[in-house]
N, C-alpha and C positions, 0 to 999 in steps of 0.2 A: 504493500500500500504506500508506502512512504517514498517509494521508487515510481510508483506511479504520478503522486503528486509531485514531485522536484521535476518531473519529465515533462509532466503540463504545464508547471509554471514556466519551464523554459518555453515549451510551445507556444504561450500565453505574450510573452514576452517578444517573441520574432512577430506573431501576427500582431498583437498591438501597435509595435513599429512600422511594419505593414502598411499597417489600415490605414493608420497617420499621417503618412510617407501621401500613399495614391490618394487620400483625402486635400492634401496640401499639394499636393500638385495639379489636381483638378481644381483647383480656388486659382493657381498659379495661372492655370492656362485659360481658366475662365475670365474673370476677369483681367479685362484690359485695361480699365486706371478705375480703381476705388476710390480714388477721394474724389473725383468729378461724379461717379456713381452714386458715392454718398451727398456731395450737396448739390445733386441734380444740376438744372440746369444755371446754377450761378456762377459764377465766376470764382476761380482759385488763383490767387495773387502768386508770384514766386516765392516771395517770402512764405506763405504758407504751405506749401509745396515742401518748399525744403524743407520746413521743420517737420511737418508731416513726415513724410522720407526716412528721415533721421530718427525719430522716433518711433517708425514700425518698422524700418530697414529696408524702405522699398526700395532704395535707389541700390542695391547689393542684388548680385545673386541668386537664385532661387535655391539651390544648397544652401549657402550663408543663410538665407531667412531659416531654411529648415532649422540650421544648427541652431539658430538663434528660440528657437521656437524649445525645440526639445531641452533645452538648456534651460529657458525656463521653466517648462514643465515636470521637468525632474526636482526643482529646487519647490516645486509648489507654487510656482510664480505662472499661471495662464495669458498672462499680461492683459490690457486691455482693449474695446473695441474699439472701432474707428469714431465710436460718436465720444469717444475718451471715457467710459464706464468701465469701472474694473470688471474682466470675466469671471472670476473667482465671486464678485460680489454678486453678480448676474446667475451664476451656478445656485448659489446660497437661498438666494430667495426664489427659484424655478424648482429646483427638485424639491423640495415639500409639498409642492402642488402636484406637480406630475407621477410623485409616489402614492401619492392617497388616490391620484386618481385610478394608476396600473394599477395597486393594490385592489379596488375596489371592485373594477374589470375582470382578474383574474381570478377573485372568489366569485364573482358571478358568474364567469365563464366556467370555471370547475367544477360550480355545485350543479349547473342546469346539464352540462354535457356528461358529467358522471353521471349522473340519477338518469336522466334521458338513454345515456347512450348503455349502458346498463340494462335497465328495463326494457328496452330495444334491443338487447340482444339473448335477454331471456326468450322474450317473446319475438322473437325471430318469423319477420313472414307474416305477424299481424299488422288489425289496424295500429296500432300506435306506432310500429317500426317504421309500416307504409307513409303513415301524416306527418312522423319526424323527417324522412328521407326527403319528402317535400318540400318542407322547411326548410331544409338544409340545404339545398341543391338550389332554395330561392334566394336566401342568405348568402352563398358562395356569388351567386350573378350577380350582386349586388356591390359596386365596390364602396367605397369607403366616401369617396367626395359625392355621392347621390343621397347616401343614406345618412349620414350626419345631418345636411339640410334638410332632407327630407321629416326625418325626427324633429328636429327642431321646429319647423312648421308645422307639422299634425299635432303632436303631443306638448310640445311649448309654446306655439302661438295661438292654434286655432283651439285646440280641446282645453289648454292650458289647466293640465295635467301636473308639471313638471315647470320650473322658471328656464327660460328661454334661454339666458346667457347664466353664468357661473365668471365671480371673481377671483381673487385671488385668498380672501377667507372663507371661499366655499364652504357650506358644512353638506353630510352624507346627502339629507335630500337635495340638494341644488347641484350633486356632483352625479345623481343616479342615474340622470338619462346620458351626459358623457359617456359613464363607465359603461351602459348596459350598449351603447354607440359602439364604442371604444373593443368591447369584449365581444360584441358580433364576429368580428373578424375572424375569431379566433374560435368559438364555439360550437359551429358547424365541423372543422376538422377533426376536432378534441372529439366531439360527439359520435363521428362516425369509427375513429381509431379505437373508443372505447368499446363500440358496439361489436364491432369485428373482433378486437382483444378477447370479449366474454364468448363470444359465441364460440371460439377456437377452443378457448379452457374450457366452455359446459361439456366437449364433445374429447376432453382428454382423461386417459387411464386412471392419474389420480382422483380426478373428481369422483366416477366408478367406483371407485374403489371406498372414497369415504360416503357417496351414498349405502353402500353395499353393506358399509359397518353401523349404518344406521343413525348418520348422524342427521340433525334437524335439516330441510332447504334450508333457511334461511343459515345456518351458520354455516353450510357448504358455501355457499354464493356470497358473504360478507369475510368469511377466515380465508378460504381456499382459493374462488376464483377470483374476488373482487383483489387481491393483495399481487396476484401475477399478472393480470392485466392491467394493472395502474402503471407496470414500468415500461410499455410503449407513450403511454398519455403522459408521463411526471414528463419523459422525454422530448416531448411536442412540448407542454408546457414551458420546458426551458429555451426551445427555438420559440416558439412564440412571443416570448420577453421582447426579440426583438421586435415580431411585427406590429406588438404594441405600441412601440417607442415608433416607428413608422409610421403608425395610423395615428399617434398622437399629434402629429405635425396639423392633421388636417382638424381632426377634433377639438383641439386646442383653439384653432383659429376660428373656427364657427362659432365655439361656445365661449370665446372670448375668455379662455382660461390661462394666463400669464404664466404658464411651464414651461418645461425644458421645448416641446415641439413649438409653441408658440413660438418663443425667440430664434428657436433654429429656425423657422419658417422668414419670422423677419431678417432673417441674417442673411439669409438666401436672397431673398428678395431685392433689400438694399447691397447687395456684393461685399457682404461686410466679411470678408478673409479671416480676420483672426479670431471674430466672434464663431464662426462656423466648424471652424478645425478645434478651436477649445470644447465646445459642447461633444463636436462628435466623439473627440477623443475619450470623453466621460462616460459615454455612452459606449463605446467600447470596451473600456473595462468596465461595465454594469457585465454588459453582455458575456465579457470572457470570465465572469467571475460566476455569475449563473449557473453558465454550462458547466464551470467546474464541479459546483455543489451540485448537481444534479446528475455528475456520473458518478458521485458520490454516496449518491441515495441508493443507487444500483443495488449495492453492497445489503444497505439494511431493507431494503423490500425484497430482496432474492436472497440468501445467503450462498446457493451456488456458484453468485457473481463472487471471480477474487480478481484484486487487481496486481499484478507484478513491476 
């Protein structure tokens, strides 16, 4: 085990560099002059240029800025954006928003696609399996920039069900139609992996074998099979983290919630280079730290998993 993890962190550590690297080279070659990008169409005096320059290191390199980038990010220093806010400061106040929201998301999406996809695979082939596969298959057509607005219009403006927009002290109900937005994306897939998971295990030797000894349904299907198929699902659930964090960009912006995708979205927007490459970077080790506790889990949900 301890070979296994010193092995991912190295792994952890080349693709975080990675990411950084083709992220900040993609901002590089995107944009063509950020600071005209950022004050639009007014005028940029030379004086200002050059202090600008100098102070984000545009007039250097595109290595030199990297180095200069990574250099600070090792020391804790993400420097700041182009509108001169520190990113560190901009991190601080976005991920409490955006964590309550994934968090909220991912218990909703786990509890409806276990229980659904579960029960859909007991009953395999019935009505309920038939009207979720429905569902799911209308959910999957659906992307992310239709259905956000679209919620937001039926259930927040016209039924006004749920408040329209969410600020930045959001509490649970004014965060629930985001989250329930938000975890669409993700609970159609979860739904149907779980459902295929159960229906594999009701049709395998051990199950047989503990019905045969006489033990309860219900504690064959929550000890037995519910505990082997949760480790394809825990699996999606930790890719999924990131589609979260992707669909957050767009959910954020609609519901007018001031998180990490909000700002990344404005950063894009306005060409703002170091605002963009700071977030993402955070967001990569979110993600690569995830994946890590989640091959993790292998171990205590299977005991047959060992890692070397």
């Amino acid at each position: 085990m301890f070979r296994f993890i010193v092995r991912r962190l190295l792994q952890m550590v080349l693709t975080f560099f990675g990411a950084t690297f083709v992220v900040y080279a993609l901002m590089f070659a995107y944009v063509d002059d950020p600071l005209q990008a950022l004050v639009g169409d007014r005028p940029v005096t030379d004086s200002q240029r050059a202090a600008l320059n100098a102070r984000y290191h545009l007039d250097e390199g595109f290595f030199a800025q990297y180095w200069h980038y990574i250099k600070g990010l090792l020391t804790g220093d993400f420097g700041q954006s182009l509108t001169g806010r520190s990113i560190g400061d901009m991190l601080s106040q976005a991920w409490p928003v955006t964590i309550r929201l994934a968090l909220l998301s991912i218990v909703i999406a786990a509890v409806v696609a276990i229980g659904a996809g579960v029960l859909s695979g007991i009953r395999r082939g019935g009505v309920f399996d038939t009207v979720t596969l429905v569902l799911t298959l209308i959910v999957l057509a659906m992307p992310i920039v239709v259905l956000a607005p679209l919620a937001q219009l039926v259930f927040g403006i016209q039924l006004g069900w749920f408040p329209p927009t969410a600020g930045r002290n959001a509490g649970l109900y004014e965060l629930l139609l985001p989250a329930l937005v938000l975890g669409s994306l993700v609970i159609a897939t979860e739904l149907r992996v779980t459902r295929t998971s159960v229906a594999e295990n009701l049709r395998a030797d051990y199950v047989r074998t503990a019905k045969a000894k006489g033990l309860a349904p219900r504690r064959v299907i929550g000890v037995h099979v519910l505990r082997n198929s949760l480790i394809p699902v825990i699996t999606l659930i930790g890719v999924d983290i990131g589609v979260l964090m992707s669909g957050a960009i767009v959910t954020e912006g609609v519901f007018n919630i001031p998180g990490v995708g909000f700002n990344l979205f404005r950063g894009i927007r306005t060409e703002d280079g170091p605002l963009v490459v700071g977030f993402v970077s955070v967001l990569v080790i979110v993600f690569l730290v995830i994946n890590l506790i989640v091959d993790l889990l292998y171990a205590a949900l299977d005991p047959r998993i060992r890692y070397e």
